[in-house]
C-alpha positions as CSV (number, residue, x, y, z in Angstrom):
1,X,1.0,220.6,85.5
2,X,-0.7,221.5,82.1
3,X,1.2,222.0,78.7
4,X,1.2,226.3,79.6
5,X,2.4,225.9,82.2
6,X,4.9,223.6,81.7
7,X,5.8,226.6,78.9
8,X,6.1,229.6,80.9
9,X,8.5,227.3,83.7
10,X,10.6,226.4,80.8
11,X,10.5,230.1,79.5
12,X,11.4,231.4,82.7
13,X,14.2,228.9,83.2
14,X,15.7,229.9,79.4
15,X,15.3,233.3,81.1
16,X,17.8,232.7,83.4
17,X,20.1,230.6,81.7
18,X,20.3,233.6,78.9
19,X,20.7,236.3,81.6
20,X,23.3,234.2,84.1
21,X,26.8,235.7,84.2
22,X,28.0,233.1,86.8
23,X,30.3,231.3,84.9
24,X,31.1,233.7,81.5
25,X,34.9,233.8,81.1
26,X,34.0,229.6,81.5
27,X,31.8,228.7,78.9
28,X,30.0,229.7,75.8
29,X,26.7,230.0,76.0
30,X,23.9,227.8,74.7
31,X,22.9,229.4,71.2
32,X,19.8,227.7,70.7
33,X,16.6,229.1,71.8
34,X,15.8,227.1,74.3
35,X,17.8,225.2,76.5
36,X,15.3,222.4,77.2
37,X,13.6,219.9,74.8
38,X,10.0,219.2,75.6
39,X,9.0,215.5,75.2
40,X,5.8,214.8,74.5
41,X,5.0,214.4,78.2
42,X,7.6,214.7,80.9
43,X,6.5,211.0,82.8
44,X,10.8,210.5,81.9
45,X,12.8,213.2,82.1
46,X,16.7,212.8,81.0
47,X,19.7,215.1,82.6
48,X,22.5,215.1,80.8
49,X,26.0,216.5,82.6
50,X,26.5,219.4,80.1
51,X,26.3,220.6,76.0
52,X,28.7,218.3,73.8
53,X,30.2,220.8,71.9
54,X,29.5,218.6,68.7
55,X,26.1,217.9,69.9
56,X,23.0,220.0,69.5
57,X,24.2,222.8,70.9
58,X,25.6,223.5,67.6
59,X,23.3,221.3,65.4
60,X,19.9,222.8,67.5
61,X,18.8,219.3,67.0
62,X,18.7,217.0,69.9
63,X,20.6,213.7,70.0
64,X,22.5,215.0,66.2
65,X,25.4,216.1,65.2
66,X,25.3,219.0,63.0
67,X,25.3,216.6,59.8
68,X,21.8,215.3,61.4
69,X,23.4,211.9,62.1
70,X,22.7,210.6,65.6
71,X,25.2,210.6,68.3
72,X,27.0,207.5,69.9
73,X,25.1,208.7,73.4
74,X,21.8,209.0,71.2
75,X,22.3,205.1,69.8
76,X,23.0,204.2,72.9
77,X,20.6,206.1,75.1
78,X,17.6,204.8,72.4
79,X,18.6,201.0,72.5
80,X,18.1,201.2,76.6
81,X,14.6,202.7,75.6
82,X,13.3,200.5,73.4
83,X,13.1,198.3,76.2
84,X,10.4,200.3,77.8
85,X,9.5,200.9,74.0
86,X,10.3,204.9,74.3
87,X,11.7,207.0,71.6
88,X,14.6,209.8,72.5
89,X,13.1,212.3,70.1
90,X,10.0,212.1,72.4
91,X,11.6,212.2,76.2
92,X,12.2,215.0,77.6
93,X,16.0,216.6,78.2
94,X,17.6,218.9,79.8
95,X,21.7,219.5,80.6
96,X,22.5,220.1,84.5
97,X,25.0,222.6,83.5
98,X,23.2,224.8,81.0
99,X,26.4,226.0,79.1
100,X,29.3,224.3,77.1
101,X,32.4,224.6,79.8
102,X,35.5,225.7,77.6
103,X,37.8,223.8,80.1
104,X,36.8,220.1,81.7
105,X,38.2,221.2,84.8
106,X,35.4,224.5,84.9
107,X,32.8,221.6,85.3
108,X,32.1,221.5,89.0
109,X,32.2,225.0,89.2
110,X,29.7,225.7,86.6
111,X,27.5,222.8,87.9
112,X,27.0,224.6,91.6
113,X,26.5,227.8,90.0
114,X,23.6,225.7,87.6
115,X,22.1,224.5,90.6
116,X,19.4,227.3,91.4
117,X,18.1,226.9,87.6
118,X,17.9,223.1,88.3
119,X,16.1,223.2,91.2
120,X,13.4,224.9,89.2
121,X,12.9,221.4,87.0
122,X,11.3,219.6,90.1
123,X,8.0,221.8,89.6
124,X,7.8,219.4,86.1
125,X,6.4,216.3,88.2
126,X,8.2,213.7,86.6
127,X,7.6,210.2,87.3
128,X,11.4,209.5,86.7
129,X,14.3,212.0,86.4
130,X,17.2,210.1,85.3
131,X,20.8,211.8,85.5
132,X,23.0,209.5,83.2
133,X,27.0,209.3,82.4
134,X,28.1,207.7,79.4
135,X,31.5,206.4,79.5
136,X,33.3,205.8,76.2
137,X,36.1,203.2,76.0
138,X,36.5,201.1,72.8
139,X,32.9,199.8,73.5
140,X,30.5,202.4,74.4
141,X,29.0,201.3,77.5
142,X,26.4,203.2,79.9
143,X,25.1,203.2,83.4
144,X,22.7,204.6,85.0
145,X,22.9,206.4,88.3
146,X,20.7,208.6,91.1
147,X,17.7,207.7,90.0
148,X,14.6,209.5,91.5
149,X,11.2,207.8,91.5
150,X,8.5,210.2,92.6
């Protein structure tokens, strides 16, 4: 897929992330202009569960808090790259659920009602999506799960 079309697939998915009313008494909407960041190619593709509410939903830069200082996630999500010698400013992002959830417990449901917009992200032709969790604990630890190799 070519760098316009990639474009319009990503418009058309901010489309319908801006004009969804699944889930509004649930969340607050993404306010950036985009809800995807576009690597510089999309061979890796990273899905995070949802917006932090102190991440770049708020900051409109990705990985940052809204003092431009990178988040715990970002430190650790860059020091498992560097392996493969990758940069998280360059990979490709994208949340599963595509608004901040007010309540924890709201997550599931505003996943399933997500799922038609994610769907859409399979015509990128990634050579690995990676959906990740990051678990904090008094180290910060991360594993990697559901990996899909096409």
């Amino acid at each position: 897929m070519n760098i316009e079309n990639i474009e319009r697939l990503l418009k058309q998915i901010d489309e319908k992330v801006y004009t969804c009313k699944s889930c509004d008494k649930l969340v607050d909407k993404f306010p950036n202009d985009s809800t995807v960041f576009l690597g510089k190619d999309n061979d890796i593709v990273l899905v995070g569960e949802a917006p932090a509410n102190n991440g770049w939903r708020k900051s409109h830069k990705l990985w940052c808090d809204m003092n431009g200082k990178v988040l715990p996630s970002g430190v650790v999500l860059q020091k498992l790259l560097d392996i493969i010698d990758r940069n998280i400013f360059e990979t490709t992002f994208l949340e599963s659920v595509k608004c901040y959830p007010l309540e924890r417990k709201n997550l599931k449901t505003c996943s399933n009602n997500c799922k038609n917009i994610i769907d859409l992200f399979g015509k990128l032709r990634s050579n690995l999506i990676s959906k990740y969790n990051i678990l904090f604990t008094t180290k910060i630890s991360i594993t990697f799960n559901d990996f899909c190799i096409f």
